[in-house]
N, C-alpha and C positions, 0 to 999 in steps of 0.2 A: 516508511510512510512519509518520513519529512523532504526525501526524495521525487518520490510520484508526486508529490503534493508540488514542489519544487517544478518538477518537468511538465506539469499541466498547465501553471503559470507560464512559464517560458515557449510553450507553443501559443498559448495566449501574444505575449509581448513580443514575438518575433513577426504577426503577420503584420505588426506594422512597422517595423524596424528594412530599413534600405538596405538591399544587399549591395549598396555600391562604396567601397572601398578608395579609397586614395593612397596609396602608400608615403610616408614622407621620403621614405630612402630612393636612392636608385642604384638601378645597378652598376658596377663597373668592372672591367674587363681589360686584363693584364697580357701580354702574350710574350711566352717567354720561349726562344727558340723556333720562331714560329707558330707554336702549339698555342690553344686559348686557353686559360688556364682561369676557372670562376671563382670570383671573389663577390661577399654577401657585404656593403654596408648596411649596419638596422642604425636607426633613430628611433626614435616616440613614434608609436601609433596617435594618429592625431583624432580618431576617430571614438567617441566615450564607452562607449562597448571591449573598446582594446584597450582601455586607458589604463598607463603602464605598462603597458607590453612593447614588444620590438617589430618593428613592420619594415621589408624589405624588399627588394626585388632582385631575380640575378637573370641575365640575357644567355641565353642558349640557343645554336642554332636550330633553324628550322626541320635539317635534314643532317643528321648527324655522320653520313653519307661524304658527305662536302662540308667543312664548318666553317670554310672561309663562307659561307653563302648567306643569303638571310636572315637573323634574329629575331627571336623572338623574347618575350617575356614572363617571367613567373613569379609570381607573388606569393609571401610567406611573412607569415606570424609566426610569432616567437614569445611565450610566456616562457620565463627562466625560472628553475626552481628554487622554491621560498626556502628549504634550506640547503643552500648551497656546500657547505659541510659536509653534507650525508649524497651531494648528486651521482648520480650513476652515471647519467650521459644523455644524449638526446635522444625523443622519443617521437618518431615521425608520424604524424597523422594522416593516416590517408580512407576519405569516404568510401563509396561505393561508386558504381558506374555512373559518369555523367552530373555527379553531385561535387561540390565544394565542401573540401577541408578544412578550409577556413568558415564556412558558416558554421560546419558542422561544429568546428571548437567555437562558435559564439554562442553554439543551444549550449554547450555544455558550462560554458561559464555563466549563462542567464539563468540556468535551473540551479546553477551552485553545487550542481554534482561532484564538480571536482575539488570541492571544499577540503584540505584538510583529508586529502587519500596520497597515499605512495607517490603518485602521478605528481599530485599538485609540489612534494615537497622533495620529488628526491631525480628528478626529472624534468629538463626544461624541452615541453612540447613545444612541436613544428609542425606550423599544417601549411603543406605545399600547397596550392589548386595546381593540378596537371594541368600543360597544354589543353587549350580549347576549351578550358572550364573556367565558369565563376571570372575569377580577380586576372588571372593570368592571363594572354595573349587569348580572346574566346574567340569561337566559332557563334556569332550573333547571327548570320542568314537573313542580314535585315532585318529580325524582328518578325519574322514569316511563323506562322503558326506548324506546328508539324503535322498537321491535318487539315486541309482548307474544308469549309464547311460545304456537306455534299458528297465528301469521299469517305469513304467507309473503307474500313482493315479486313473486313469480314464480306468480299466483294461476292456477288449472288449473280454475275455475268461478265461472260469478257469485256464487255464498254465498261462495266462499274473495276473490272482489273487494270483498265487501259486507264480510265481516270487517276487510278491508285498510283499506276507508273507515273505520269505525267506531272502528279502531285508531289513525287518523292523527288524527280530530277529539276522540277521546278525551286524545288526546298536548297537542294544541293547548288542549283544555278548562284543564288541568293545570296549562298555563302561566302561570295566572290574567290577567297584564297585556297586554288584547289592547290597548291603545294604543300600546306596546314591541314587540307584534309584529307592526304592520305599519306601524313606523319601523323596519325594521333592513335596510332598500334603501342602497344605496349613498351616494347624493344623499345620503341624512342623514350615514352615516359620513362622508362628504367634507366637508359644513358642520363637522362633530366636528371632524378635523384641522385644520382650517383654525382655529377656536378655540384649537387646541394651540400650530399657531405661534405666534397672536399670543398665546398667554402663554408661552412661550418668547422671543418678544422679535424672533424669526429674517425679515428680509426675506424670502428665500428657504429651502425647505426642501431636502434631497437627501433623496434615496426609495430605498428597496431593499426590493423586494416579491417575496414567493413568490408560485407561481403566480397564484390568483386576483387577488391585491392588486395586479396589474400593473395589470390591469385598472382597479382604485378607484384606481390613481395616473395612469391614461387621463380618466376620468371626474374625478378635482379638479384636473387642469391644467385639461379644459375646462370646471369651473364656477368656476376662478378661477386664473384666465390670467398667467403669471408667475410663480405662485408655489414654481413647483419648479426646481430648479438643475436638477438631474441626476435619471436616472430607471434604476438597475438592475435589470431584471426577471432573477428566476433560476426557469427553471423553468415559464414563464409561460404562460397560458390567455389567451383569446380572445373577445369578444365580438360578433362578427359574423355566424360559421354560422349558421347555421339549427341549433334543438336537436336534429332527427334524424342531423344530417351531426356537430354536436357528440359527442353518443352515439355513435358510431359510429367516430369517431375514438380517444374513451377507448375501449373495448370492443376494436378492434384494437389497440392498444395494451398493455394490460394481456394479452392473450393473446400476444402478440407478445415478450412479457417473461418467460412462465410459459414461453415453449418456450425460449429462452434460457438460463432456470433449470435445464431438465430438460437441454439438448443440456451445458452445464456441470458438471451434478449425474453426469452419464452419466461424464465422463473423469476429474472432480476427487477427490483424494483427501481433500479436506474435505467433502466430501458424506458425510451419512449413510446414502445410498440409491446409493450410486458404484457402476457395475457395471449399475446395474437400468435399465429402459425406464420413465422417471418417470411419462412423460403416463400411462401404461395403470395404473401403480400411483396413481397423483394417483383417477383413471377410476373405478377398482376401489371405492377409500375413501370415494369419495364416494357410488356405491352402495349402498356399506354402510352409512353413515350415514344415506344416506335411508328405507333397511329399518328400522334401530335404530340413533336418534341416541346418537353418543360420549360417553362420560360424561366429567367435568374433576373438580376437586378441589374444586370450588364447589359444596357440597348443592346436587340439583335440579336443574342448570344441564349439559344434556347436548346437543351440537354436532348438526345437520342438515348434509348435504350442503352444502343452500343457506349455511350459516355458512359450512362450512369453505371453498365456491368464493368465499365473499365474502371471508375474510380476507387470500386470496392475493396480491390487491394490493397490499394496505401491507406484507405482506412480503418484496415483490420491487421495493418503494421505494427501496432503496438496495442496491449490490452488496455493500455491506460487511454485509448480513444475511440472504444467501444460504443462508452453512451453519447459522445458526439454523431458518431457515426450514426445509430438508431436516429437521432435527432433531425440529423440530415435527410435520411430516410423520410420520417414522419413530413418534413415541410416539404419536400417533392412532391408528397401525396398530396398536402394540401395543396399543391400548386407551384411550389417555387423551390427550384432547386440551384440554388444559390450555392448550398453549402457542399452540396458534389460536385459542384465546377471548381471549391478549389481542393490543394491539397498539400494534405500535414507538413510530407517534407518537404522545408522550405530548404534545403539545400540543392534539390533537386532541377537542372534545365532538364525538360523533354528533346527540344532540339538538339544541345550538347551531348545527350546520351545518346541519341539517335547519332551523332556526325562521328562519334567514336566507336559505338557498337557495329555500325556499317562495316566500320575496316578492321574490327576485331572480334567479331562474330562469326564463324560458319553458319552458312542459311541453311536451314531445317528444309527448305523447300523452294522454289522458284518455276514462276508460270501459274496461270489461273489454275490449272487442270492440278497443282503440287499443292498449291496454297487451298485449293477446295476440300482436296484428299484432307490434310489435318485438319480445316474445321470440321469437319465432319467427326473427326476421331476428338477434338476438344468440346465439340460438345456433346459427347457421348460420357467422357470424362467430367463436364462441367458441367450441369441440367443449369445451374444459377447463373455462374458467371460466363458462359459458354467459352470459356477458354480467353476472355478478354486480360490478361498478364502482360508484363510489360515486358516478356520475351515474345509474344505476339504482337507486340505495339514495336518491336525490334525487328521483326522476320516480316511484318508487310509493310513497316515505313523504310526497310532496304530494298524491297522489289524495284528495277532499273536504277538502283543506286549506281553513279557514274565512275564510283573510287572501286580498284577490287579489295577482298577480302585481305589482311596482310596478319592474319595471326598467326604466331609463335608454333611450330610442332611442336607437341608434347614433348617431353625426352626424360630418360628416368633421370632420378635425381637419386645419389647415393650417399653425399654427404649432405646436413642440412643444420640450423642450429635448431637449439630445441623450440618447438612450435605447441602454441597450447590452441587448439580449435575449438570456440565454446560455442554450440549450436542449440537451440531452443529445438521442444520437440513437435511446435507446431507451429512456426512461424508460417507468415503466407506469401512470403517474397523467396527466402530462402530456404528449401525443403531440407527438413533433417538431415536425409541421404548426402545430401552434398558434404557434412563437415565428414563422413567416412569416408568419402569417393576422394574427397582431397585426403586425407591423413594417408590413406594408403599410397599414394605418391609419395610422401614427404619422410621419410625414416627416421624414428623416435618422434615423431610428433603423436600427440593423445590429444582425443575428441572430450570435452568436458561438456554432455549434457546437461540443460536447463531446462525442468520442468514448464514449461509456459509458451506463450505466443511472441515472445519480445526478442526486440535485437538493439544495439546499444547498451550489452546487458552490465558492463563494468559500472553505470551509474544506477540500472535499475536491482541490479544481485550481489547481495552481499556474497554469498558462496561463491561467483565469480570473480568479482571482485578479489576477494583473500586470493584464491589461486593465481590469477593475474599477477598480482601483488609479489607471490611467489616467484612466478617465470622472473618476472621484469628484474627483480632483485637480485634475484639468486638462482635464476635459472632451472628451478625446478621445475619438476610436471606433476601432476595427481598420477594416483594410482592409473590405468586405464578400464573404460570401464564408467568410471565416476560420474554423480547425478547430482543437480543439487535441487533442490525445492524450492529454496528462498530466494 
């Protein structure tokens, strides 16, 4: 409890906290033999959020291809473990798709999560931001919105598909550095890391990846064999399905989570809508927004149906933001939907995930006549959210994307280090199914079910937590099979 109670705070204190970053260090860049060879100075993070921590930067090429070419930038925090004595080694943090590593270890130090756990004392965490993200060399596209107002994802004729295209290569125009944007596949992130180690100094790295990053810690075991101790996926996505059977899994998912919210919101008396038949009022609002979009507090900026079914996801991301959620709800109704224009995670750019998922994506579909077939089948699947997921907000903000597609084949993997997968059993970003679809790639890795809606679970579950705890130290796994409740 004195955790949630902690993480509710800290979403509070973060939406006014600047995600803008200064590093004091810089990087520098030795070259021995001809070859570059990265080296990390830290200093004092100058910034009170880090204070006491190590803040660095190291230059990596652009295209790893050519390294005499280009440079770029990466940015990294370093909290060193409080008991030094007892350290294991480093433990690399890496977000999910298109979010910041480095925010993400500022929720975690805001909520106090890492208070006095395994982590905080036996382990000095490192949160990279990949290429293109957050702190590191970003993909900004000007500042261009990843939807201009008027275009729609969910297109109902070829001039509103034609607008979609025009919308998505106007975004990518924006970005000015197209050599940045179509290096920001996995393969390079993974050369990135592997740089970090060897300027950290570290034989081996230990991993802890939210959902996507499971994945980029799948893909740098196999392009450089050994070099991970341990591999914690929380929360974790899959790279195998087929992107229809993918889509399709998020999409059930995320609806799967919204009836959750309403059969809850119906009995609890933390709900602001307790009493009511949500689906039909959720039904209603969004009708009505589609007749005359909600106005917010933001001149101009007034919500579509289509927003408000797209918000609904990230804010049924975690159960601890339920009655915010109903909340936001309820003032829609009354007229101002302020609070569904923004969203929870502040880790997260839209355009950043868009300029990376483009080139590390397979399209589920392409052409008006491809993109109509699956709304049709997403909202057959979706009656609430009609399929608005941000693997749909992925598959129509890449239609005429100008970079092609540059993801990794699959390939099996035979050896691997030990992997603990803790997957919640009703998250609404990441479907259950994925922490299996992954583990069975990965040999000797176990799936550790979590009763609940959450992700982030090492600060929210104790019963994850201990097992964590376990891998990270001593490299064990739970039985398989294992569930925990709490």
């Amino acid at each position: 409890m004195r955790i949630m109670t902690k993480l509710a705070v800290a979403a509070v204190a973060l939406l006014s906290v600047s995600a803008v970053i200064t590093p004091a260090a810089q990087a520098v860049t030795t070259t021995s033999a001809g070859n570059a060879t990265p080296s990390i100075r830290w200093q004092s993070c100058q910034e009170p959020y880090f204070a006491g921590l190590d803040c660095g930067t190291l230059r990596v090429p652009v295209d790893w291809a050519r390294p005499w070419s280009r440079q770029i930038e990466l940015s990294l925090v370093r909290r060193q473990a409080t008991d030094p004595t007892q350290r294991v080694g480093s433990l690399l943090l890496n977000n999910s798709s298109g979010r910041s590593s480095i925010e993400q270890l500022r929720y975690a130090l805001v909520s106090g999560g890492l208070e006095d756990t395994v982590l905080d004392q036996r382990f000095d965490l490192v949160a990279v931001d990949p290429r293109g993200i957050g702190h590191s060399t970003p993909t900004t596209c000007a500042d261009r919105p990843q939807r201009a107002p008027g275009v729609t994802y969910f297109p109902a004729s070829e001039a509103q598909y034609r607008d979609l295209v025009r919308n998505n290569r106007a975004l990518a125009a924006a970005c000015g550095d197209r050599t940045l944007l179509t290096k920001l596949d996995r393969a390079s992130i993974a050369r990135d890391l592997e740089a970090v180690r060897i300027g950290l100094g570290e034989r081996q790295l230990n991993w802890y990846g939210i959902g996507w990053s499971a994945v980029l810690g799948k893909t740098y075991e196999q392009m450089f064999p050994g070099r991970l101790r341990t591999l914690l996926a929380d929360s974790a996505e899959e790279d195998t399905a087929d992107p229809v059977s993918r889509l399709t899994s998020e999409i059930l998912a995320a609806e799967d989570s919204f009836n959750r919210f309403a059969a809850w919101c119906r009995d609890d008396a933390r709900c602001a809508l307790t009493g009511q038949d949500v689906g039909t009022v959720f039904d209603q609002l969004v009708a009505k927004a589609d007749r005359t979009p909600i106005p917010t507090t933001t001149p101009g900026k007034a919500l579509t149906g289509e927003d408000i079914r797209a918000a609904m996801q990230d804010k049924l991301n975690l159960g601890l933001f339920w009655p915010k959620a109903s909340q936001a709800i309820k003032k829609a109704i009354d007229g101002d939907a302020t609070e569904l224009a923004t969203v929870n995670d502040k880790t997260l750019d839209f355009v950043q995930a868009q300029t990376h998922a483009c080139v590390d994506t397979p399209r589920a579909a392409s052409g008006y006549a491809g993109l109509t077939q699956l709304a049709r089948m997403a909202k057959q699947l979706s009656p609430h959210l009609g399929g608005a997921v941000l693997g749909w907000r992925t598959l129509a903000g890449c239609q005429g994307w100008p970079v092609p597609v540059n993801a990794p084949t699959p390939k099996p993997v035979h050896h691997f280090p030990p992997t603990l997968i803790a997957q919640s059993t009703h998250q609404s970003s990441t479907p259950y199914t994925w922490g299996f679809t992954l583990s069975a790639t990965l040999p000797g890795s176990v799936v550790l079910s979590r009763e609940g809606d959450d992700y982030s679970m090492y600060q929210l579950s104790p019963c994850v937590r201990d097992a964590a705890d376990r891998l990270l130290v001593h490299r064990k796994l739970p039985a398989p099979g294992s569930l925990c409740t709490t």
